[in-house]
PQR file with spaces between the fields and no chain letter, atoms N, CA, C, O and H, PARSE charges and radii, in Angstrom:
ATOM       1  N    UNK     1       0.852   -1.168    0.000 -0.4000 1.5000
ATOM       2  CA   UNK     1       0.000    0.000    0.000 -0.0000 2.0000
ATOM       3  C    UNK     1       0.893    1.223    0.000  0.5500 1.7000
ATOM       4  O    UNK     1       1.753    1.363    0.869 -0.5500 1.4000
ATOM       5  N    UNK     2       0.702    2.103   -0.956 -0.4000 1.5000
ATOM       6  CA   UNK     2       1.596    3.431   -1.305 -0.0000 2.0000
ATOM       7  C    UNK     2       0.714    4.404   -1.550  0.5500 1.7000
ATOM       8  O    UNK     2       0.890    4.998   -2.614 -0.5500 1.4000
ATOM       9  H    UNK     2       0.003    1.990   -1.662  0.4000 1.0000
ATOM      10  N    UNK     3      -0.503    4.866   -0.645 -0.4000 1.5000
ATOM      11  CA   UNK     3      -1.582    5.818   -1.454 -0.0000 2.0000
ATOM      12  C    UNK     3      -0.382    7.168   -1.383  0.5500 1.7000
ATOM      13  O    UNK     3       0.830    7.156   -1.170 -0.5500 1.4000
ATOM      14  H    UNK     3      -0.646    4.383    0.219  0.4000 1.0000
ATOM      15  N    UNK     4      -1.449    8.397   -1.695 -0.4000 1.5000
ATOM      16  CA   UNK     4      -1.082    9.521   -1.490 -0.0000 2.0000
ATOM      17  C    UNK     4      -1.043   10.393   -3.051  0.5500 1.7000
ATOM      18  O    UNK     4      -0.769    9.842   -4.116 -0.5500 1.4000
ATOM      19  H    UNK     4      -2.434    8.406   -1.868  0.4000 1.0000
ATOM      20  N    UNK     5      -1.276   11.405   -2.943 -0.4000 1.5000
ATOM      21  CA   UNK     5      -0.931   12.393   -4.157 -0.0000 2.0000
ATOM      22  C    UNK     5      -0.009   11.945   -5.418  0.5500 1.7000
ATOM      23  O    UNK     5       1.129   11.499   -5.276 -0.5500 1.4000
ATOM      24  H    UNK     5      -1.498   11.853   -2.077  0.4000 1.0000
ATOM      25  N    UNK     6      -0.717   12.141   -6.795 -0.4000 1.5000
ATOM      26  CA   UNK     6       0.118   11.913   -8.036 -0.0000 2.0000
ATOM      27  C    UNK     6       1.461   12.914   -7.850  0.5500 1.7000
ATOM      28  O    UNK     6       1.039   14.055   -8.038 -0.5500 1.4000
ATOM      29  H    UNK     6      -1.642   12.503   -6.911  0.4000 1.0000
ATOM      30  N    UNK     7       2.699   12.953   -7.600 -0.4000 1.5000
ATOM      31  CA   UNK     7       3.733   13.778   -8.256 -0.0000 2.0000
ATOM      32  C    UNK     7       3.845   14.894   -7.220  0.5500 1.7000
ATOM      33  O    UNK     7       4.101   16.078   -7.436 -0.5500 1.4000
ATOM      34  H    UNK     7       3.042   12.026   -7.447  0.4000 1.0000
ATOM      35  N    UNK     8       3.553   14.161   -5.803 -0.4000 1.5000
ATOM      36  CA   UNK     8       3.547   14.997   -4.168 -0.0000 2.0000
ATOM      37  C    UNK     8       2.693   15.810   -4.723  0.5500 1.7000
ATOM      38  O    UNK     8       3.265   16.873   -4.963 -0.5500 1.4000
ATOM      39  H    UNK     8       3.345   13.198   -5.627  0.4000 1.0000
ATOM      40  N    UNK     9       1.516   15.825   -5.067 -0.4000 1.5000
ATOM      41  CA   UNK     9       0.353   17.112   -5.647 -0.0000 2.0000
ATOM      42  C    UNK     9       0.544   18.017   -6.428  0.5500 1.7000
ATOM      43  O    UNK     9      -0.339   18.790   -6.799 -0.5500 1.4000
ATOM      44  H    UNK     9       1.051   14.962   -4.873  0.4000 1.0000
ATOM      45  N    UNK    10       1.715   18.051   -6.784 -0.4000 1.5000
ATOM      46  CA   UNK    10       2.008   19.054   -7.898 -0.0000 2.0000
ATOM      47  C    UNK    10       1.604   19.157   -9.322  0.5500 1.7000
ATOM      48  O    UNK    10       1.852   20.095  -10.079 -0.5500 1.4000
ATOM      49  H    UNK    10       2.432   17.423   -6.482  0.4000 1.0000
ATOM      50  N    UNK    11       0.889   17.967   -9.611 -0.4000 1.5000
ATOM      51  CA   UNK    11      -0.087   17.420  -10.632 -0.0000 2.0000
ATOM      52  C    UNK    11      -1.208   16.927  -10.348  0.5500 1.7000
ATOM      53  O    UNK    11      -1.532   15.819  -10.777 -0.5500 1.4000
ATOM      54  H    UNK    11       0.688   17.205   -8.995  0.4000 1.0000
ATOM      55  N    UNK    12      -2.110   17.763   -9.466 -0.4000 1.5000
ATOM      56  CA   UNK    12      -3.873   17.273   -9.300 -0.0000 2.0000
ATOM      57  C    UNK    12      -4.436   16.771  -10.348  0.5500 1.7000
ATOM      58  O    UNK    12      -4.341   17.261  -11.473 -0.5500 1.4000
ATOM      59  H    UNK    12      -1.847   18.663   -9.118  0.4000 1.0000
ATOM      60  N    UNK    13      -5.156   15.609  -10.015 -0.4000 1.5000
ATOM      61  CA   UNK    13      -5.957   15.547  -11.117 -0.0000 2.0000
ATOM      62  C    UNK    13      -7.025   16.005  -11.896  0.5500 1.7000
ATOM      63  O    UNK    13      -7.614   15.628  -12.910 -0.5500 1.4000
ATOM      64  H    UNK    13      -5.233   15.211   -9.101  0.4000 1.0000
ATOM      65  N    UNK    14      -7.116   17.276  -10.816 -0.4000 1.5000
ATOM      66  CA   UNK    14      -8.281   17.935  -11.765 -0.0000 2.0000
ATOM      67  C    UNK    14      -7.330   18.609  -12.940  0.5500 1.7000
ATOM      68  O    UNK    14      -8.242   19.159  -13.558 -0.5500 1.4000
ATOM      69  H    UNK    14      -6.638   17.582   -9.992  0.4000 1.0000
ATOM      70  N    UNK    15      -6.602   18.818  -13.392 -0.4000 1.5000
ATOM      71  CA   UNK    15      -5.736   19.336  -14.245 -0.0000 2.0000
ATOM      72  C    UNK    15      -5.077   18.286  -15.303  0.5500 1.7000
ATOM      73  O    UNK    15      -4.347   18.592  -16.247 -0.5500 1.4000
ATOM      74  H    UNK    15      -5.861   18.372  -12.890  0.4000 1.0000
ATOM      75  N    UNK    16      -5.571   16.764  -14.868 -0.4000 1.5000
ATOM      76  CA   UNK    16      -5.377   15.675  -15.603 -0.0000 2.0000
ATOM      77  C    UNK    16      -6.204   15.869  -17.314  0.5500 1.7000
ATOM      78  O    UNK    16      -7.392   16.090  -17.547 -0.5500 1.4000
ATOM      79  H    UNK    16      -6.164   16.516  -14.102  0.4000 1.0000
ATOM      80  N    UNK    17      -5.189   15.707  -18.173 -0.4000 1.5000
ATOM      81  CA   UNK    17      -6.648   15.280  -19.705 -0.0000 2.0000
ATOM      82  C    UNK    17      -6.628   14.321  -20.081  0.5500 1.7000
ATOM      83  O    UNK    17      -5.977   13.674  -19.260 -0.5500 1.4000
ATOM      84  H    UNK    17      -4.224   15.527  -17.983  0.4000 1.0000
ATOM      85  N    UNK    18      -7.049   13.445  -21.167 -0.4000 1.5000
ATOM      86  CA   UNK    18      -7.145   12.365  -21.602 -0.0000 2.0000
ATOM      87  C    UNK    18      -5.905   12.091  -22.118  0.5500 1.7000
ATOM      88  O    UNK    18      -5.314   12.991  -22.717 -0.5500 1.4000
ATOM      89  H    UNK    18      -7.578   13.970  -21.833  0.4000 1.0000
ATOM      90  N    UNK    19      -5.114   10.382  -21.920 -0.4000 1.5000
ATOM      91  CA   UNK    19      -3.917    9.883  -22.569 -0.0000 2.0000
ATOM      92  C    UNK    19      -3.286   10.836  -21.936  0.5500 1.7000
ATOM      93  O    UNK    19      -3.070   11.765  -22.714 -0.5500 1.4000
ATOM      94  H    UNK    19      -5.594    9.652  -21.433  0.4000 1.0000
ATOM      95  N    UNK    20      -2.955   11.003  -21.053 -0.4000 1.5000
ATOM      96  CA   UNK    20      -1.766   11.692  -20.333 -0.0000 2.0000
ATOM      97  C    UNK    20      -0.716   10.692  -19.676  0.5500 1.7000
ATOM      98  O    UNK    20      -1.436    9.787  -19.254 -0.5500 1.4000
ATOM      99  H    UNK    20      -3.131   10.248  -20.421  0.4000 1.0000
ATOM     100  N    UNK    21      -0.064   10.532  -19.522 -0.4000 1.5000
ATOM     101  CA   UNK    21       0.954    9.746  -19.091 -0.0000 2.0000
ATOM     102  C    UNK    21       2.317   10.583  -18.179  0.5500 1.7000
ATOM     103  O    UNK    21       3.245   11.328  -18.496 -0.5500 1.4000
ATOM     104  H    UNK    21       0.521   11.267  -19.864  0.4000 1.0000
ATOM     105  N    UNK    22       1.601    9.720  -16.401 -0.4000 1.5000
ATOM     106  CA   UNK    22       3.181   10.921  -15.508 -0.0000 2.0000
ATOM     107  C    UNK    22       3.878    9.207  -14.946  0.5500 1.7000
ATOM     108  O    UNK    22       3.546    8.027  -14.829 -0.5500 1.4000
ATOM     109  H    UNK    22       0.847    9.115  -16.143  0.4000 1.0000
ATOM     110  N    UNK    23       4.542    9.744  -14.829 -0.4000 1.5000
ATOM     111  CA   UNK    23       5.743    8.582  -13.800 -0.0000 2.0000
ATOM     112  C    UNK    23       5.527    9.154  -12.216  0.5500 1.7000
ATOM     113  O    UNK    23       5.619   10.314  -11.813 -0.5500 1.4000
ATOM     114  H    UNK    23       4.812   10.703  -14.924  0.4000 1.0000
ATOM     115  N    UNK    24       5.254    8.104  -11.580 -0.4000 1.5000
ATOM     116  CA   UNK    24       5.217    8.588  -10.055 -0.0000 2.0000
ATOM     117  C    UNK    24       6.102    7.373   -9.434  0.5500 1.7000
ATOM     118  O    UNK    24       6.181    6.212   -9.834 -0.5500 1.4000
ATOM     119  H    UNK    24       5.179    7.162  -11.907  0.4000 1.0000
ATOM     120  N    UNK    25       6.651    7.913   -8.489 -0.4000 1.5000
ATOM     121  CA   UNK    25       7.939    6.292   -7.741 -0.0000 2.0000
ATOM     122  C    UNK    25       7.403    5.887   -6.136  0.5500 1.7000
ATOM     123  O    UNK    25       7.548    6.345   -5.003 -0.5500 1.4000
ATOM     124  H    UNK    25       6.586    8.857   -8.164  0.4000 1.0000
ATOM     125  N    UNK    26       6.879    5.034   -6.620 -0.4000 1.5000
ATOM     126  CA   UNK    26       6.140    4.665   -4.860 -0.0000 2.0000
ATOM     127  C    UNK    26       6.964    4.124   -4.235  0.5500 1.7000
ATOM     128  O    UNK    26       7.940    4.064   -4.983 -0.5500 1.4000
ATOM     129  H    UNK    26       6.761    4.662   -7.541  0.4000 1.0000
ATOM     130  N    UNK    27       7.273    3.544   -3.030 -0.4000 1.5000
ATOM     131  CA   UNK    27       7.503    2.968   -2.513 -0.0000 2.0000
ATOM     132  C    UNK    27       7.062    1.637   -1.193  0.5500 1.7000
ATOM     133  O    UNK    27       6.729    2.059   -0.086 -0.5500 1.4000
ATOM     134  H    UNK    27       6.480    3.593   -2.422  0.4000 1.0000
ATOM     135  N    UNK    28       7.089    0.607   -1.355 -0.4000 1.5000
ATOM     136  CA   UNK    28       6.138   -0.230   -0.903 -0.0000 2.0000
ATOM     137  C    UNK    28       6.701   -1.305    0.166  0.5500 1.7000
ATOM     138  O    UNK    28       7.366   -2.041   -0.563 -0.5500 1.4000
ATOM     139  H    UNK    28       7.360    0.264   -2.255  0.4000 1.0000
ATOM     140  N    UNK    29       6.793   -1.718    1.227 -0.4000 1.5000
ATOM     141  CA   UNK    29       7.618   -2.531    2.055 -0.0000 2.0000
ATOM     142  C    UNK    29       6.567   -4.199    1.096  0.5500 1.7000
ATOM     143  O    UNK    29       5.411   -4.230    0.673 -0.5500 1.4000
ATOM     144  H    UNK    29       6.253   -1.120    1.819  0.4000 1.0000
ATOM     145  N    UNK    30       7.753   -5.395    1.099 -0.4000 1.5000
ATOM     146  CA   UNK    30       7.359   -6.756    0.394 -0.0000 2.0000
ATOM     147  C    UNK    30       7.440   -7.745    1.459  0.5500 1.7000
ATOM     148  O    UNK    30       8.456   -7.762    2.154 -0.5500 1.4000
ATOM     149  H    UNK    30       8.692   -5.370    1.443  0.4000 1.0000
ATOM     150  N    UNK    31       6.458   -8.602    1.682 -0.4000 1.5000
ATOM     151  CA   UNK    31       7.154   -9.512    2.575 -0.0000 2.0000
ATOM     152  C    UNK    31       8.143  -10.782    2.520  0.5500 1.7000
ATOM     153  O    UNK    31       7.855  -11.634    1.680 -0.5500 1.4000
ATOM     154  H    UNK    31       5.633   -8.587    1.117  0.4000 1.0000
ATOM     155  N    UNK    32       9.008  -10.950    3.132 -0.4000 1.5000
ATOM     156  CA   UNK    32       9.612  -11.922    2.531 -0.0000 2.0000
ATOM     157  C    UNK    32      10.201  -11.396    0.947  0.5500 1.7000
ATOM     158  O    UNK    32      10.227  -10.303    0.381 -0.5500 1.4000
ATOM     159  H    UNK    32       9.242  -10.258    3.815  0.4000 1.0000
ATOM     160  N    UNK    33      10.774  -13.187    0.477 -0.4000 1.5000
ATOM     161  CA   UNK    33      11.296  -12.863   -0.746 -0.0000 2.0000
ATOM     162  C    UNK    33      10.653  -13.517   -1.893  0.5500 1.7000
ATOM     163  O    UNK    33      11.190  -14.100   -2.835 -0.5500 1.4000
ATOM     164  H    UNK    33      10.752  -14.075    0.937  0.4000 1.0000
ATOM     165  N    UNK    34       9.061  -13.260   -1.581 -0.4000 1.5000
ATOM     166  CA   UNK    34       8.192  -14.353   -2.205 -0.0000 2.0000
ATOM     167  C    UNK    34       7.938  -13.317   -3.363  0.5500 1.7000
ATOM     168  O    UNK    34       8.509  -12.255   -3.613 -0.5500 1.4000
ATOM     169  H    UNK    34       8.625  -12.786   -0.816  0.4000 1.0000
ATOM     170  N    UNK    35       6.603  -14.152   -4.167 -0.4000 1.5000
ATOM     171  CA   UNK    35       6.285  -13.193   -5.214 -0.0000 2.0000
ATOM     172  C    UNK    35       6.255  -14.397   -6.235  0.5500 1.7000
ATOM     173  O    UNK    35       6.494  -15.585   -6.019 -0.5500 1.4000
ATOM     174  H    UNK    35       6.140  -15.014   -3.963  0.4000 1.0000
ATOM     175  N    UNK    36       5.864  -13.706   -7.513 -0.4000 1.5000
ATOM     176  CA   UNK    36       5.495  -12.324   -7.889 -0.0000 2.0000
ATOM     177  C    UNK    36       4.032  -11.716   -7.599  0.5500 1.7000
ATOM     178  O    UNK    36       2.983  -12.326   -7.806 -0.5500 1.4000
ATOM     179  H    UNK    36       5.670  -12.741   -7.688  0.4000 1.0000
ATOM     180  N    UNK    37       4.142  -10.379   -7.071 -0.4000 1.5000
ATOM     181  CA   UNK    37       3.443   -9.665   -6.314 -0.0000 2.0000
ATOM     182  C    UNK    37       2.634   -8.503   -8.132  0.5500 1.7000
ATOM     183  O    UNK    37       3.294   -8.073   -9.078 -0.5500 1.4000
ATOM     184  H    UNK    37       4.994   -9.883   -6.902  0.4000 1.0000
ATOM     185  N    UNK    38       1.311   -8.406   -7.927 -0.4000 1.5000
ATOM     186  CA   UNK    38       0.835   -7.658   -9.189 -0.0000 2.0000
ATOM     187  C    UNK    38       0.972   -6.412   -8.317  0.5500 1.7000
ATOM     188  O    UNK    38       1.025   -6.350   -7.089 -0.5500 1.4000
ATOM     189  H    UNK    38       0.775   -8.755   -7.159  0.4000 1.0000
ATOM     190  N    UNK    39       1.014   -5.493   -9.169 -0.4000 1.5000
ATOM     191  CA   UNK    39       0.998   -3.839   -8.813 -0.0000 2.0000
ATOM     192  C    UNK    39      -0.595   -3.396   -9.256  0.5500 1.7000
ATOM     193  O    UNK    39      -1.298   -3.745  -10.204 -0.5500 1.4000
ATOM     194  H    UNK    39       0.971   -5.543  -10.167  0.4000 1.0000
ATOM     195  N    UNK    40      -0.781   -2.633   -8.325 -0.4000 1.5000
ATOM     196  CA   UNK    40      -2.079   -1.979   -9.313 -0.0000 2.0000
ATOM     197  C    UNK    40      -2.187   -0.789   -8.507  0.5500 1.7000
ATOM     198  O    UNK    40      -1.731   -0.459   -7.412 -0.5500 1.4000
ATOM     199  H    UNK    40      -0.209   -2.349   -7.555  0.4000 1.0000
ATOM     200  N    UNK    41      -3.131   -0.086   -9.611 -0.4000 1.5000
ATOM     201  CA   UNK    41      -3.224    1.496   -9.254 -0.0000 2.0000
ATOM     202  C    UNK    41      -4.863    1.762   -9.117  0.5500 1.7000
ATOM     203  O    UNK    41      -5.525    1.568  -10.136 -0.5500 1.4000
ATOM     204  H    UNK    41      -3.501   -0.353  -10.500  0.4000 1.0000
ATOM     205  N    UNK    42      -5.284    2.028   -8.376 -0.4000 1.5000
ATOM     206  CA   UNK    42      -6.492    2.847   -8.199 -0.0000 2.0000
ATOM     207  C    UNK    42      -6.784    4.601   -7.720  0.5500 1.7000
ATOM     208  O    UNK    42      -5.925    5.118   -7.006 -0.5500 1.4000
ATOM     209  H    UNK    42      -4.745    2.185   -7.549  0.4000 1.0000
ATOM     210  N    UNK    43      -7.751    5.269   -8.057 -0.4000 1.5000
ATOM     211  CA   UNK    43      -7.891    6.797   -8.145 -0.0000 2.0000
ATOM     212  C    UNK    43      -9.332    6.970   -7.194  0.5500 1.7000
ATOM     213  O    UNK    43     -10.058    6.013   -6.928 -0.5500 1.4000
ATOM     214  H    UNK    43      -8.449    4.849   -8.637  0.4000 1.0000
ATOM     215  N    UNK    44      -9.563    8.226   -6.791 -0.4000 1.5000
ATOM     216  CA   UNK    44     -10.669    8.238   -5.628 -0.0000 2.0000
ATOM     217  C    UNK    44     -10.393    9.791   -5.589  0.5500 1.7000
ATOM     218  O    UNK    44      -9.243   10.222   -5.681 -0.5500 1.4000
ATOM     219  H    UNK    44      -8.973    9.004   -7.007  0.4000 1.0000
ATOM     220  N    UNK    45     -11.390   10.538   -5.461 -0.4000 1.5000
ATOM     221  CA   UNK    45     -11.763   11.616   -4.902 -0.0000 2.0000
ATOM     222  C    UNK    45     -11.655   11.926   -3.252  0.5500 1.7000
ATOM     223  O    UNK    45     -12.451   11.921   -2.313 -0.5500 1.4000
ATOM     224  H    UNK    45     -12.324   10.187   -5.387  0.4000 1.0000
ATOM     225  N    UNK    46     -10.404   12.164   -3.407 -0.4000 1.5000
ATOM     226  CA   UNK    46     -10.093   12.641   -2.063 -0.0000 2.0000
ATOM     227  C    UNK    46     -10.581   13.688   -1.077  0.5500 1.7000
ATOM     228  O    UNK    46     -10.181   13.969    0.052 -0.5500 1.4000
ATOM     229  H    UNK    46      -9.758   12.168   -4.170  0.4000 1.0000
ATOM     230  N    UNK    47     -11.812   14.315   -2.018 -0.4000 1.5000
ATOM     231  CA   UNK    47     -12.691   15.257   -1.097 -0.0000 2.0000
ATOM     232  C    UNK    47     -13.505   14.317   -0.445  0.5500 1.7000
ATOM     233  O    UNK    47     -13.661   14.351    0.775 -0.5500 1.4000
ATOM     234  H    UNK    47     -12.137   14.086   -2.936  0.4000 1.0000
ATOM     235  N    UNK    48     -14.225   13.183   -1.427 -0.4000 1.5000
ATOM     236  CA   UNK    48     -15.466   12.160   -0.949 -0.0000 2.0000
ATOM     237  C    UNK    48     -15.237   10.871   -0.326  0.5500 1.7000
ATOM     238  O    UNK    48     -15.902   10.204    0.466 -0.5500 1.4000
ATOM     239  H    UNK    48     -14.099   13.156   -2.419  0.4000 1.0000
ATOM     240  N    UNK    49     -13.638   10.625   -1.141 -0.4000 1.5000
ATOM     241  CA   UNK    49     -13.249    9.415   -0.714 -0.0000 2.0000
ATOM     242  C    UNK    49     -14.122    8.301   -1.848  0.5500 1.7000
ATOM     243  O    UNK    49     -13.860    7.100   -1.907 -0.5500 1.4000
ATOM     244  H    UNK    49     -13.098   11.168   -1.784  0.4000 1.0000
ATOM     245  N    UNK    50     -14.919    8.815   -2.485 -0.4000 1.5000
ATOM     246  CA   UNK    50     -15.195    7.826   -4.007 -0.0000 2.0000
ATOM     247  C    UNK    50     -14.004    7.778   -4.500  0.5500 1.7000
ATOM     248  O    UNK    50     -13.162    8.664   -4.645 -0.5500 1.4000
ATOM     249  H    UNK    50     -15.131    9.791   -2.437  0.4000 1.0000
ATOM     250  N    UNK    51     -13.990    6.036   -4.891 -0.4000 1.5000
ATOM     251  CA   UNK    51     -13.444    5.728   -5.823 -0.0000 2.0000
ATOM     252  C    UNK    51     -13.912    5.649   -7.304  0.5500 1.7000
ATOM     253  O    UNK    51     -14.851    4.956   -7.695 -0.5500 1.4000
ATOM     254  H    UNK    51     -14.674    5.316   -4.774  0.4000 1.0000
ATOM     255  N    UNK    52     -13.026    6.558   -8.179 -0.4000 1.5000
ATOM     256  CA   UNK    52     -13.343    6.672   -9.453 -0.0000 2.0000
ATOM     257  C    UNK    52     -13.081    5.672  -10.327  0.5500 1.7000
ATOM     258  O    UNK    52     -11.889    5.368  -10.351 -0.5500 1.4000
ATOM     259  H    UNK    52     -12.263    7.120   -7.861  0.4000 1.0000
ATOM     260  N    UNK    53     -13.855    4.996  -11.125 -0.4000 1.5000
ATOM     261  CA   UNK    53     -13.744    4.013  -11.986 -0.0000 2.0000
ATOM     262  C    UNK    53     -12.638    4.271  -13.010  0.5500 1.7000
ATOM     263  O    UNK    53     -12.048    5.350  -13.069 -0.5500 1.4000
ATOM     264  H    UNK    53     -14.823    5.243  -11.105  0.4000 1.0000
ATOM     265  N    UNK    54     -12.388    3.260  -13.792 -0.4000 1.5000
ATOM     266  CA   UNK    54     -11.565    3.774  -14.917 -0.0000 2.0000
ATOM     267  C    UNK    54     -12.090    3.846  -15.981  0.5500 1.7000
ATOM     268  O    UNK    54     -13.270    3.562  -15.778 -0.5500 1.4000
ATOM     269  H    UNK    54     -12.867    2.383  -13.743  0.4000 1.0000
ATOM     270  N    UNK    55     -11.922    4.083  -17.155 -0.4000 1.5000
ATOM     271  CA   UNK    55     -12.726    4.100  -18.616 -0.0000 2.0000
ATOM     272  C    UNK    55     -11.941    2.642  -19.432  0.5500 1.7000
ATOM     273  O    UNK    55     -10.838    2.143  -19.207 -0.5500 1.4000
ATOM     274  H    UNK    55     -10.963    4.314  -17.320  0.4000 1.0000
ATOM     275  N    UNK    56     -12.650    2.376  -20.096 -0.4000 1.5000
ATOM     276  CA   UNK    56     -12.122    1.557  -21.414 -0.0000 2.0000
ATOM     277  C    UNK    56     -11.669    0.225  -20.685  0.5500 1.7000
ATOM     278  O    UNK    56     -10.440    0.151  -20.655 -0.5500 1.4000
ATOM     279  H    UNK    56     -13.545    2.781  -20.279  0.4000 1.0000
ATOM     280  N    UNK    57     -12.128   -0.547  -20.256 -0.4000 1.5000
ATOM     281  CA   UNK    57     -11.498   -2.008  -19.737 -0.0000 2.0000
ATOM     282  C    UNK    57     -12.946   -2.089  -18.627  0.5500 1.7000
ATOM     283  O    UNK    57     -13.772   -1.291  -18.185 -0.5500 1.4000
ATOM     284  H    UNK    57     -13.126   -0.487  -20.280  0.4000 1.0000
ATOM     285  N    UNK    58     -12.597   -3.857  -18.492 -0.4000 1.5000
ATOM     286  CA   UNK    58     -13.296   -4.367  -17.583 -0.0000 2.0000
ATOM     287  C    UNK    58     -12.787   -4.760  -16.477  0.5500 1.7000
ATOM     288  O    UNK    58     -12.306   -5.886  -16.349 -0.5500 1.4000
ATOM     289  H    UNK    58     -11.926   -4.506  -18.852  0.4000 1.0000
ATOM     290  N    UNK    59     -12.859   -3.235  -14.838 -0.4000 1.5000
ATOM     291  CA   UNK    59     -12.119   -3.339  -13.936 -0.0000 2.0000
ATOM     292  C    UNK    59     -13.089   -3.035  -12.670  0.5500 1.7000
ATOM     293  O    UNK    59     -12.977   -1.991  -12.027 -0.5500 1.4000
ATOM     294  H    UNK    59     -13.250   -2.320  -14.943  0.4000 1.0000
ATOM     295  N    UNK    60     -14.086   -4.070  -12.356 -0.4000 1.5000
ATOM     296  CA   UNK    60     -15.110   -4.095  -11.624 -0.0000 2.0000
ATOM     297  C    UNK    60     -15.107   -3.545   -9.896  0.5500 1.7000
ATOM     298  O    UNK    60     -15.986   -3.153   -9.129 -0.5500 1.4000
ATOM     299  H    UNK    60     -14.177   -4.918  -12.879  0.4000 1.0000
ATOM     300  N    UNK    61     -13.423   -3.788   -9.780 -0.4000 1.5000
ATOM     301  CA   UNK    61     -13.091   -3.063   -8.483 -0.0000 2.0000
ATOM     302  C    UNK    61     -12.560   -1.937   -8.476  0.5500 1.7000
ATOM     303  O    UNK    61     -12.332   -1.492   -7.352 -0.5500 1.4000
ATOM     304  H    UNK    61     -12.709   -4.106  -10.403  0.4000 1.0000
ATOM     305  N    UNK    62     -12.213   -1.163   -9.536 -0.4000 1.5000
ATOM     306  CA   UNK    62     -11.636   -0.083   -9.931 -0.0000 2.0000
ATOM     307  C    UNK    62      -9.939    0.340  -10.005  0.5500 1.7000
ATOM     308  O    UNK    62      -9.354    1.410  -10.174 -0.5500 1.4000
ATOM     309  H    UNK    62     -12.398   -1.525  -10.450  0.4000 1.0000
ATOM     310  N    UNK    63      -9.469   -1.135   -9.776 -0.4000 1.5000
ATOM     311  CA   UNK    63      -7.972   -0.576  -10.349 -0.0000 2.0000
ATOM     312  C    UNK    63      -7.492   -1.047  -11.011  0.5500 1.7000
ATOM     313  O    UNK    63      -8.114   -1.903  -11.640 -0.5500 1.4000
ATOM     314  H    UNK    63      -9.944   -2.004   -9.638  0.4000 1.0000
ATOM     315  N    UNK    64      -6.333   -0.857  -11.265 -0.4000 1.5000
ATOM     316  CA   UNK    64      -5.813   -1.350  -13.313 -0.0000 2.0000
ATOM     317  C    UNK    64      -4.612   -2.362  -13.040  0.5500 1.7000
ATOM     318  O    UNK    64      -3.745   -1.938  -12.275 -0.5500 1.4000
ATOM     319  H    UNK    64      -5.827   -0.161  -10.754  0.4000 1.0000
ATOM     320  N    UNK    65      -4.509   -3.153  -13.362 -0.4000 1.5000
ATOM     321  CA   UNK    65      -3.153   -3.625  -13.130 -0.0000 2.0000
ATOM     322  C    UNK    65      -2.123   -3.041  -13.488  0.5500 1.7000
ATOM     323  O    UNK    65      -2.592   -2.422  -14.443 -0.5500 1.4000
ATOM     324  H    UNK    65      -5.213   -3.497  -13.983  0.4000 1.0000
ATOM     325  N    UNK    66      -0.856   -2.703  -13.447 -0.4000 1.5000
ATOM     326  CA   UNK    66      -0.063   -2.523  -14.089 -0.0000 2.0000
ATOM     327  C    UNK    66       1.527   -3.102  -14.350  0.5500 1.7000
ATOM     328  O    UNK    66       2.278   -2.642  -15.210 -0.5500 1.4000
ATOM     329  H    UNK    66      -0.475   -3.206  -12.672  0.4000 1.0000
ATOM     330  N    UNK    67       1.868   -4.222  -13.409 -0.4000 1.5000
ATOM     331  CA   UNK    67       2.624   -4.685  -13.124 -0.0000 2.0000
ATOM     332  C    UNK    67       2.984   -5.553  -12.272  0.5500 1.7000
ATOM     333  O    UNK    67       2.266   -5.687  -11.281 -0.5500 1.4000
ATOM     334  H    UNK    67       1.257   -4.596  -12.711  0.4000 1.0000
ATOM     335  N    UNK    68       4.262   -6.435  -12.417 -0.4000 1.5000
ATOM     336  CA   UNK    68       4.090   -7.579  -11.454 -0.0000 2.0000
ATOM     337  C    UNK    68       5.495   -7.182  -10.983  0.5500 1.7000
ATOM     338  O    UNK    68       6.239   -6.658  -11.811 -0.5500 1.4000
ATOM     339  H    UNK    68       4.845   -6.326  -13.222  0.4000 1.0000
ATOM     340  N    UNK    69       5.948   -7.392   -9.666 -0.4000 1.5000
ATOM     341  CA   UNK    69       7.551   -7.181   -8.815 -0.0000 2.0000
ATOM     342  C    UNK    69       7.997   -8.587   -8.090  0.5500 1.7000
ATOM     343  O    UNK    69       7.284   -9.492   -7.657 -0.5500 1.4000
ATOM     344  H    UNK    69       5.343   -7.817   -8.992  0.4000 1.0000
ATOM     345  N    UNK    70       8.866   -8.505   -8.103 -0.4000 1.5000
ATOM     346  CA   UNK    70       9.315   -9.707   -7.416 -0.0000 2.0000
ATOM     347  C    UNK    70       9.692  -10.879   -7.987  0.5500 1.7000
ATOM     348  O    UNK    70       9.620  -10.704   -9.204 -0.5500 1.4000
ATOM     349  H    UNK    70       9.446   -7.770   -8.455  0.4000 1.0000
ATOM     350  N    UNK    71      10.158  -12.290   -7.680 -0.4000 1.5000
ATOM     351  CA   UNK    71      10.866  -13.200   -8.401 -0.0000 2.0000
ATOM     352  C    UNK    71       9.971  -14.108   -9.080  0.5500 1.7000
ATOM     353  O    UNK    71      10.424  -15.008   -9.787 -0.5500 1.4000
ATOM     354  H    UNK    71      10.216  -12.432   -6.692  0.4000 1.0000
């Protein structure tokens, strides 16, 4: 778990447009040296605390995969 602000907030997402693409570097404690562990990203309105869906895919809990870490 790594929540917190895209880019320490210096890129809100209300200022987000479509196909935008940022690099953000989380950091995440792993247990052990097991794995492989999937990454995924989810988004939420941090005034309401809704979580915002994503567009274009079938992601019924609302986050995207994006990657797998570990051996």
């Amino acid at each position: 778990q790594a929540d917190g602000d895209p880019l320490a907030g210096l890129y809100p997402l209300n200022i987000w447009h479509g196909n935008t693409i940022i690099t953000d570097i989380r950091y995440a404690r792993l247990p052990h040296r097991t794995g492989p562990y999937t990454v995924y990203v989810g988004v939420w309105d941090p005034s309401t605390g809704e979580k915002l869906m994503p567009a274009g895919g079938e992601y019924p809990d609302g986050r995207i995969p994006v990657g797998t870490v570990g051996p």
